[in-house]
N, C-alpha and C positions, 0 to 999 in steps of 0.2 A: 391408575387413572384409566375409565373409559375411553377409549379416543376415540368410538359412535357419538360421544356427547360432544367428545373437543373439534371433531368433523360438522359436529351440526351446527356449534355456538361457530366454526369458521365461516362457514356457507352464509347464516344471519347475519354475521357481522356485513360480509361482502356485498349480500344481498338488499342488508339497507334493514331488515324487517323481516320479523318471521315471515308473512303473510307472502310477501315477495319467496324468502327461502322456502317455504312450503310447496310452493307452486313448483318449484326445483326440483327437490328431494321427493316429491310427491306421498307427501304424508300432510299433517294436518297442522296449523299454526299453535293448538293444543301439546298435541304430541312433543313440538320443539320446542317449546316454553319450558314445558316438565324439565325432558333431557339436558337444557343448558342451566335449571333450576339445580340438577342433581350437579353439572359440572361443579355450578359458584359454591356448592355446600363442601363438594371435594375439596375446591382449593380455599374453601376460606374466606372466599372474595370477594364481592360484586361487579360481575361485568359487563352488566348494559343499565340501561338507567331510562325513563320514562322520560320524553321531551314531547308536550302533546302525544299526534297520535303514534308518534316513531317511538323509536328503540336507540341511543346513543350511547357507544362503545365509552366507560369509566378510565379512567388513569389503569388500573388492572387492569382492564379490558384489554384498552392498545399496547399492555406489557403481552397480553395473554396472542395477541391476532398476531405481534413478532413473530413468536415463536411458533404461533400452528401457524404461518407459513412456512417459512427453515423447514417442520415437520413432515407438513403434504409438498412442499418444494422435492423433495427427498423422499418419498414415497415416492412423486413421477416420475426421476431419474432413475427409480429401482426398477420401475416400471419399462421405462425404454431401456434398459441396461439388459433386463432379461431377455427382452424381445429380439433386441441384435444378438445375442449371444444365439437365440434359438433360430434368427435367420443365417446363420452360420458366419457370418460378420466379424468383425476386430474390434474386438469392443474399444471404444475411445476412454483414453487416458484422462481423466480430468485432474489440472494442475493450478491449483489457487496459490499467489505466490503476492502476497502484503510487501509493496514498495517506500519505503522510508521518502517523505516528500522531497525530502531537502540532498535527495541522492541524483547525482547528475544523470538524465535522461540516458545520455548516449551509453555509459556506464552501465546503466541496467538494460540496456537491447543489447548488448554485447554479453554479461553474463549469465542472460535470459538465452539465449540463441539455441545453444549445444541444446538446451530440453525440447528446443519445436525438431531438431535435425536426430531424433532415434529415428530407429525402424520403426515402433512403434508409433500410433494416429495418436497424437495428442491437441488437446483444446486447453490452452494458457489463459488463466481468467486474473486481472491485474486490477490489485487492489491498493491506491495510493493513500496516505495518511502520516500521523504523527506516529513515532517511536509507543508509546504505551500506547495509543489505540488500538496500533497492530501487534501489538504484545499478548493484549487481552483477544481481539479474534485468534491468534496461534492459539491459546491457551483452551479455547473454546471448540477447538480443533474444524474451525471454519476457513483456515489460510495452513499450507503443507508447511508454509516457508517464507519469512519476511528477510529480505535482502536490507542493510542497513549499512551505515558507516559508523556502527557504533556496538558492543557488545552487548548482551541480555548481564548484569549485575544482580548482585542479591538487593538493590532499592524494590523490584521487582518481584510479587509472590510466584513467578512465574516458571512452572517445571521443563522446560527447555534449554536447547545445548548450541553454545557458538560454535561453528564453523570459518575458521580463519581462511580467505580466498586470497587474500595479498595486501599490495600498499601500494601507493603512485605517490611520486612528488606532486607538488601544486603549479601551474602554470597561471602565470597573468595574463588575460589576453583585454584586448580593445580595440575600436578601428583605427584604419589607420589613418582618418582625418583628429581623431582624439590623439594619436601617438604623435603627432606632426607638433600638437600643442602642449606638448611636456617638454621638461626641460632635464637634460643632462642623460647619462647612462643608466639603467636598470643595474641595483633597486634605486638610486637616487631617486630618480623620475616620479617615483611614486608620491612622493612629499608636495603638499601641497593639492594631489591629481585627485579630481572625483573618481570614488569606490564608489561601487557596490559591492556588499558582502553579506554572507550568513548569516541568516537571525541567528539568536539566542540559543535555539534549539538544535541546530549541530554543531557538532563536537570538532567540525574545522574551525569553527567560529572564535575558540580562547586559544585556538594553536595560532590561528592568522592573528589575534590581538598582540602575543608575545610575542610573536616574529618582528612586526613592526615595531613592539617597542625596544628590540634586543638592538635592531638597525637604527633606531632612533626616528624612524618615520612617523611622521603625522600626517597620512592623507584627510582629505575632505569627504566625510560619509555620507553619500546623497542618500543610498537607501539602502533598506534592509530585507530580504528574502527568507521564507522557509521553503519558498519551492525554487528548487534549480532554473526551471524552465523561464519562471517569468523574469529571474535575473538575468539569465541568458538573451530576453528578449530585450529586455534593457540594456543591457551588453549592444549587443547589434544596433541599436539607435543610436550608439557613443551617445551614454548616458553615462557611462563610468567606466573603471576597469573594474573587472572579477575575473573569479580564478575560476578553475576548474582542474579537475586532475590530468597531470599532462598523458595517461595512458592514452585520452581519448583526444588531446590536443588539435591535431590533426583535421579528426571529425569535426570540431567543433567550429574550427576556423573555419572551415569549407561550407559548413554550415550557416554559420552565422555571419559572415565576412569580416573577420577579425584577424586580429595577427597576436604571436606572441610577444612580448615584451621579455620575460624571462621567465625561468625557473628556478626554484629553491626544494633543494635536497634537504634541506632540516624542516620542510613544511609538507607533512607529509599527511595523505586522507588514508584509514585502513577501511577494510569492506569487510564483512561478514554475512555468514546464512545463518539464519536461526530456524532451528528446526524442532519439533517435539522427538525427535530421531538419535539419541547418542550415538549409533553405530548406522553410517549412511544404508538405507535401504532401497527407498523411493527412486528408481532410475532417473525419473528426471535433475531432485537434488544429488545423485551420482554423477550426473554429466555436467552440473555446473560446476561443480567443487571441482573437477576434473582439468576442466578447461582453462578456471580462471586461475588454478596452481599453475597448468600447463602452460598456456600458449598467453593469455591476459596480461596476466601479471610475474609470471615465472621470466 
């Protein structure tokens, strides 16, 4: 591929109109018709289309503008990467690291932490989503390191390596004008008591269904979560009880003004790193795996 051509069909795209990009580039609206003529013959494609007197980007087209951004995105970066290097500088560390939604906030600013605290100037770029979306960015090699509560499996075509960081029991927490209105001792109390709990999509979710039904509990399900945070917020209004991992219990209560109810050691959340890395290299996932063996969860 020419990238003279995939730089000019970027610049038209951006620019609205050759006529517009011409005046840019300072060549001729000729000139860049040719060159983005020669790109669509390369790829096969058609990527801008006739609407009046404009130019509109095709379904290929806004696949094709993705990706020449990613490309000249990453050309700038190479660009200021040299520059501090040649201003004698420390070059900055960049650390993309895909967060699994349904992972409790406080949990990941804690196993996050150890990579901002090297010697080394690092810039942490967080990227929150579902389990395969952020499977597919790793694979793409657009994220170092997706943090999850769940392992990379063969359902997955994906060439990456789990890192085991630990396990925490589960904590119930709720306020304490909701805990005033239950009745009896923990777990009893939960029978009957508005929940909230995990969607579908994490894998605390069929551990918490069989816990309950092992104790024979039947709470009241007011709602359901795939992001930690908005149960959490829900949490804090005594809107229900939910759990969270008692590692971070503590944080959580002080946080949100809640209290514990109890704990259970047979309900337990694991965490892992996924990395395209078998053999840790990257310092920063060195210092997480590190930490959350050491001080987290050890």
């Amino acid at each position: 591929m020419n990238f003279k051509h995939l730089y000019y069909f970027w610049v038209t795209a951006k620019a609205g109109g050759v006529v517009r990009a011409g005046e840019q580039l300072h060549t001729t609206p000729q000139t860049l018709s040719t060159q983005i003529k020669l790109l669509e013959d390369r790829l096969g494609r058609r990527l801008f289309r006739k609407r009046g007197r404009n130019l509109e980007l095709t379904d290929d087209g806004r696949v094709a503008l993705r990706y020449a951004d990613d490309i000249f995105a990453l050309g700038g970066e190479l660009e200021t990467a040299m520059r501090e290097r040649g201003n004698g500088s420390t070059a900055t560390l960049e650390f993309r690291v895909g967060i699994e939604d349904v992972l409790a906030k406080s949990v990941a600013y804690r196993l996050l932490a150890p990579a901002l605290d090297l010697p080394q100037q690092v810039r942490l770029v967080c990227v929150e989503g579902q389990f395969d979306t952020l499977m597919a960015q790793l694979a793409l090699h657009r994220l170092d390191l997706v943090l999850s509560d769940e392992p990379l499996t063969s359902r997955l075509s994906v060439k990456a390596f789990n890192h085991p960081l630990g396990s925490s029991p589960m904590s119930f927490l709720c306020t304490p004008a909701l805990r005033a209105q239950l009745k009896g001792e923990f777990p009893q109390c939960l029978n009957d008591a508005p929940m909230l709990v995990p969607g579908g999509s994490s894998s605390v979710r069929p551990l918490l269904d069989t816990w309950l039904a092992q104790h024979g509990l039947r709470p009241r399900i007011v709602a359901e979560f795939n992001d930690s945070a908005l149960m959490q917020a829900f949490g804090r209004e005594g809107r229900g009880v939910f759990i969270a991992p008692a590692v971070v219990e503590a944080e959580v209560c002080a946080q949100f003004g809640v209290e514990a109810l109890g704990r259970s050691s047979d309900l337990v959340e694991d965490f892992y790193a996924i990395s395209v890395e078998r053999r840790i290299r990257h310092p920063c996932v060195a210092a997480i795996t590190s930490a959350a063996r050491g001080k987290l969860f050890g």
